[in-house]
N, C-alpha and C positions, 0 to 999 in steps of 0.2 A: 304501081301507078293507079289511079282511080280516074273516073268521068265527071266525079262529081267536081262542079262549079262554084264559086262564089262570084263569079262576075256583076250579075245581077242582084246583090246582096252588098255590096261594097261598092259603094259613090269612089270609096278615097280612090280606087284601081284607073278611074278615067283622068286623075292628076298629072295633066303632062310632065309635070317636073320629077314626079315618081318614076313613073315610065320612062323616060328620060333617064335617070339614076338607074332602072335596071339594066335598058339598053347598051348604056356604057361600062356596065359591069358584065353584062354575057358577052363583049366582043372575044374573039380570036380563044375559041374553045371553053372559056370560062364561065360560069354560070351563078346564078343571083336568082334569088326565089325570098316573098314575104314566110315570115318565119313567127311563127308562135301565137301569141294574142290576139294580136288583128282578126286575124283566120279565125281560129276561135270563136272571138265575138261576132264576124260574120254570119256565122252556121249557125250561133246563135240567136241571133237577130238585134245584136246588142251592138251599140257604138263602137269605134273601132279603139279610142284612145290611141298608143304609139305605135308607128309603123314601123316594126324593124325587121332585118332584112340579114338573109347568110346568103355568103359568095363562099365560091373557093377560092377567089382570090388572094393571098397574102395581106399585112395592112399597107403593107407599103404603095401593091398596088392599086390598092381600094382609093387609096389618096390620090395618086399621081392619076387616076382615069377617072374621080371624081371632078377635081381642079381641072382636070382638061375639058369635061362636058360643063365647065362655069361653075360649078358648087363649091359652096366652102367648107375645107374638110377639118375636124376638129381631134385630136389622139387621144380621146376620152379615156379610153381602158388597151393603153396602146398591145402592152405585154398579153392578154387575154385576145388578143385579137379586133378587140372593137375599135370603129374610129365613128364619131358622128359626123355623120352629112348633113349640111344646111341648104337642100333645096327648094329656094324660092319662100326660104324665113320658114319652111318646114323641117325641125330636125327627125335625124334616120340612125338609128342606130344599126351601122353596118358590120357585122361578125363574121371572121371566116369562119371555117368549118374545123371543129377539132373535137380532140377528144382528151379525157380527163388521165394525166397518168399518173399523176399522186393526188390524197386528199387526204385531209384531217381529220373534217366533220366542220373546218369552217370554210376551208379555200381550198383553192387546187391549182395545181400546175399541168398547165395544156400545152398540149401536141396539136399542129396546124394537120388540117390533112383537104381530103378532095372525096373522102367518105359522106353521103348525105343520111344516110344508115347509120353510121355510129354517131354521125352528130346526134342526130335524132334519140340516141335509144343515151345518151349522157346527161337529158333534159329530163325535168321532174316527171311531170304527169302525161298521159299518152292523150288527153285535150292541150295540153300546150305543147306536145311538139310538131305539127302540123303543119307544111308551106304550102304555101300557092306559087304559081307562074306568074308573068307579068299577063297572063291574058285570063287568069282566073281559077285556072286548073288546080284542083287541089292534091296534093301527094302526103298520103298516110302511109309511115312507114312503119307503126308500132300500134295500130289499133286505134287509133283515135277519132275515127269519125264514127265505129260501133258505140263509142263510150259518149261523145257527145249527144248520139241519138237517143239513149236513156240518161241520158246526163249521170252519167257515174264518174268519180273522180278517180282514176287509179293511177299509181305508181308504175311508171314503164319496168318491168322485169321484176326484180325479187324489190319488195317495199326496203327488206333491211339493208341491201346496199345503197339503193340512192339516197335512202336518211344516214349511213353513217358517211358518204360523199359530202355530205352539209346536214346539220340538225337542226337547221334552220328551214328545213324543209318538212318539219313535225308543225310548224305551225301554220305554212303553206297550204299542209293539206287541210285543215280545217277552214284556213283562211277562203279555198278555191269552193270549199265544200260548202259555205255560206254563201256564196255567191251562186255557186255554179252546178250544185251538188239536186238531188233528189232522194228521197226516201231514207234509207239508212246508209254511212259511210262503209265504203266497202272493206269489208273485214280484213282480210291481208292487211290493208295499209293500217288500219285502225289498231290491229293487235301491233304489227312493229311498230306505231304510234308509241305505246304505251310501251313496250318493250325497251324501247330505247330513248325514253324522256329524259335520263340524267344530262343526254348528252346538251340538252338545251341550256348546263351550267355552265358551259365553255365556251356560250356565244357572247359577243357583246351585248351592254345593255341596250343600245341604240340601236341593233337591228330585230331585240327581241321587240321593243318600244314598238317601233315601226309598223312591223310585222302584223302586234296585235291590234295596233290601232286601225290598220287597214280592214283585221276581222271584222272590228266593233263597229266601222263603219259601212259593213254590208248592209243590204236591205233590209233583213231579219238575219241576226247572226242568233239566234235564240237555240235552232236545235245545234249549231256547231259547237257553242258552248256549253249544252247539255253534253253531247259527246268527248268534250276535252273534260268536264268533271268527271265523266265514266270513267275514263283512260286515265286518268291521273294527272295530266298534261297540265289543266289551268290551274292546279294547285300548284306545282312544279315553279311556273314562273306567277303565279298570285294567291301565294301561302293567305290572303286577306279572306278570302272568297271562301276558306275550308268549311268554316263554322256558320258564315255567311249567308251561303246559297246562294241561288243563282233566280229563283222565282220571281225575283221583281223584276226581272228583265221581260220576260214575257207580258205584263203590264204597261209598261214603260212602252213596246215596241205599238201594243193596241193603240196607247194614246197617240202618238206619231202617228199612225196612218191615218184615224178617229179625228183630229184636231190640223193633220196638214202639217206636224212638227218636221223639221229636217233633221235627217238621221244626226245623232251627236255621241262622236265615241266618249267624252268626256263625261257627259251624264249616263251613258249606258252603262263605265266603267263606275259611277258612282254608286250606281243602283245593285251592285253586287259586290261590295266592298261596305264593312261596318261605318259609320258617321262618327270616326276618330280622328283629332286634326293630328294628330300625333302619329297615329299608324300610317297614316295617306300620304302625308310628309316625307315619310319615310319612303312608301312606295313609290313616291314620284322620285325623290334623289335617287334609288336604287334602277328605277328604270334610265334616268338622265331627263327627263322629261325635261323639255322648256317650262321657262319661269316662267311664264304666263299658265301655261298647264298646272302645274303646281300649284298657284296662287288659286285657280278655280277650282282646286278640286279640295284643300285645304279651305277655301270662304267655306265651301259647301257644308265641310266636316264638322264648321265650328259655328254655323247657323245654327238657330235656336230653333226648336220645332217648332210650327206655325199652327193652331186652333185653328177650324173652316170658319167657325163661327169670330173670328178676328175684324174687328171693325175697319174700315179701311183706314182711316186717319193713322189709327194705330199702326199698318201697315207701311204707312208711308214714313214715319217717325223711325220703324225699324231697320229697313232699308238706306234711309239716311243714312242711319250710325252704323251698321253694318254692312252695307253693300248691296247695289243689285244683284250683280250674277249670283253670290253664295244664295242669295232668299229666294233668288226664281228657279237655282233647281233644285234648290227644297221645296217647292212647292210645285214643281213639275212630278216630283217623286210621288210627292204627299197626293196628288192630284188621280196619280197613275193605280196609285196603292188601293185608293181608297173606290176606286172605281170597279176594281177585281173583287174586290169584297162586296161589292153595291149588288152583285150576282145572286146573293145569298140571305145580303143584311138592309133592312131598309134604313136603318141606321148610317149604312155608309152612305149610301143613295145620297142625303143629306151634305156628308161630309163632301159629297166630288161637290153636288152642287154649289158649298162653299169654297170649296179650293177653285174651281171655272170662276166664280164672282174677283176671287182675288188675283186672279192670274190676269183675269182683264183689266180689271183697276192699275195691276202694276204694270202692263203692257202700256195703256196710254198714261203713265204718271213719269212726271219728271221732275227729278227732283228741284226744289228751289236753291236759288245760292243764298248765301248767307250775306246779307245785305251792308256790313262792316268788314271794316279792315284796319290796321294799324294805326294807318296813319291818320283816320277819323280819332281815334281815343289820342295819338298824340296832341291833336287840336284842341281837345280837352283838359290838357296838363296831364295828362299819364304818361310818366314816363316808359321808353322800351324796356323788358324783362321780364323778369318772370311773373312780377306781379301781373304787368299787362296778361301776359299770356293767364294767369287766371280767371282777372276780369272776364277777357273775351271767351275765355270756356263757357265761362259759369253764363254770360249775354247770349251764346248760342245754343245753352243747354235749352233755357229759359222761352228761350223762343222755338226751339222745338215739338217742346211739350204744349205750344200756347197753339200747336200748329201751322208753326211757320208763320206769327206774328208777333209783334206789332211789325210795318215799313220800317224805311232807315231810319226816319223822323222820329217813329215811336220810340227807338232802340237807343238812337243817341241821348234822348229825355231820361231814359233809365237810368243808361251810365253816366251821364251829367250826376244823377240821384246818388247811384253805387259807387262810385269814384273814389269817395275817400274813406271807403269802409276797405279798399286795395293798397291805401299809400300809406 
């Protein structure tokens, strides 16, 4: 047991309806303690995000004494023990206490117990296994409030057992270490990191997906991804990156802080992956990525590289035909590149200052609609098909290039003119 407190660190701890929830769960010997994260980001002075919580209670009767104090109990991960709590429209992921007694390297089969020790020492890193009391108290049972205070991330017991328990927990650690980490990854974990990367080919693609995207979205994930190219790891699950490198991420991240950008794993993951729409295609089907994922990072691949010195009009004409998002993170990229080089060259100096010129323009530009439609050229005797669909190519090419002129008026006077050079 320790003295140390979060009381006065955590707002969420005064939420009656929490309090509430523990109270009904420590009746008639039993007991309920905040578990993992919360804690965490308490002591560390950071938001709490999910409040979840271990009892020794059973799930069965985590429910029936939930339901009795008013909450509504949900059997989220019933077989694992968890059930969520909906107190007062706040959900609670409630877990009894147990321990691991088979595992793969992806899942496991747990044994219930009234152990707070061996739960404890069956969780990844000795910062996330950490509870508190409902009055604030904190209880370290594997080192985790020395490792918080120099912020080191380490693996509770030997690194190579709790990664071959889940090897989804190689990406974890770099994941925690871009967040949560200091100075250099601590070696144990780092070497069984890299020790046991293969196992990362047995995981789904959807929770390696996840996982990284979670990295990519830290504040600066720059040195954790330096260390996964050390280890071998980021090649492991993004063979893209081998030839690649990883140096424009450290650019990319100046600009973001420099400019106000929000972190964006989509463009971070772009900036260290070659501008192949064919390879990136690839990468995203192989990850599962959503189709929207895919489709941004593909525009991106197959955007044309942008000159600083590009006149705006021309800009807008490109964008048109090709797309916002693929041209703004080509030119977020081109922005970030050319700014690391500006260090050195006053040549590039130039270039950023052309890419900020275009990056504003395309920030307040919208694009125009295209003033015709079908049924205007029907009104003119063109019939529907593929002639029409010619015609109105060739009327909206035309007018792009005039930028985005003549009006409707102008447009229909054309094809009044063009019309029977299509039938």
């Amino acid at each position: 047991m320790t003295t140390i407190s979060i009381a006065d660190r955590a707002p969420w701890l005064r939420d009656d309806a929490l309090q509430a929830l523990l109270a009904a769960l420590s009746e008639g010997g039993e007991e309920a303690r905040i578990a993992g994260g919360a804690v965490r980001n308490a002591l560390l002075g950071e938001e709490a995000g999910d409040i979840d919580i271990a009892t020794t209670n059973l799930p069965d009767e985590t429910i029936a004494r939930a339901e009795r104090a008013g909450f509504k109990s949900i059997p989220t991960g019933y077989e694992h023990g968890t059930i969520t709590v909906v107190a007062k429209g706040v959900p609670h992921e409630v877990t009894t206490l147990r321990a691991d007694v088979e595992t793969d390297g992806r899942r496991a089969r747990v044994l219930f117990g009234r152990d707070w020790k061996q739960d404890a020492e069956r969780r990844d890193f000795t910062m996330n296994a950490l509870y508190a009391m409902a009055d604030g108290t904190v209880v370290d049972l594997v080192g985790g409030l020395a490792d918080i205070e120099t912020r080191t991330l380490r693996f509770i017991g030997n690194p190579e057992d709790r990664i071959r328990e889940d090897y989804l927990r190689i990406l974890r650690f770099f994941r925690f270490f871009a967040r949560y980490g200091a100075g250099r990854p601590d070696s144990a974990g780092l070497m069984a990191c890299a020790r046991h990367k293969e196992g990362l080919d047995g995981l789904s693609a959807e929770r390696v997906w996840s996982e990284f995207k979670k990295l990519l979205s830290a504040t600066d994930p720059s040195r954790a991804l330096l260390w996964m190219r050390q280890s071998g790891v980021l090649t492991r699950i993004l063979p893209e990156s081998e030839k690649w490198g990883i140096d424009a991420v450290h650019g990319l991240i100046a600009a973001e802080r420099d400019f106000g950008w929000s972190p964006d794993h989509l463009l971070r993951l772009a900036s260290i992956v070659p501008p192949d729409p064919v390879r990136v295609g690839a990468l995203a089907m192989r990850f599962k990525a959503a189709n929207a994922e895919r489709d941004r990072l593909v525009g991106w691949a197959a955007a044309p590289a942008i000159a600083p010195t590009m006149a705006e009009g021309d800009l807008a004409k490109l964008v048109y035909r090709a797309g916002r998002e693929g041209i703004a993170d080509r030119l977020a990229l081109s922005l970030a590149s050319a700014r690391v080089r500006a260090a050195t060259d006053d040549k590039a100096l130039l270039e950023a200052g052309g890419y900020v010129r275009l990056r504003r323009f395309l920030d307040g530009w919208k694009a125009p609609k295209f003033p015709l439609a079908g049924a205007d050229l029907i009104a003119l005797g063109v019939p529907a098909g593929p002639k029409m669909g010619n015609l109105m190519r060739d009327l909206e090419e035309t007018w792009v290039e005039a930028g985005f002129t003549p009006d409707r008026g102008g447009l229909l006077k054309t094809a009044e003119t063009l019309k029977n050079q299509y039938l």
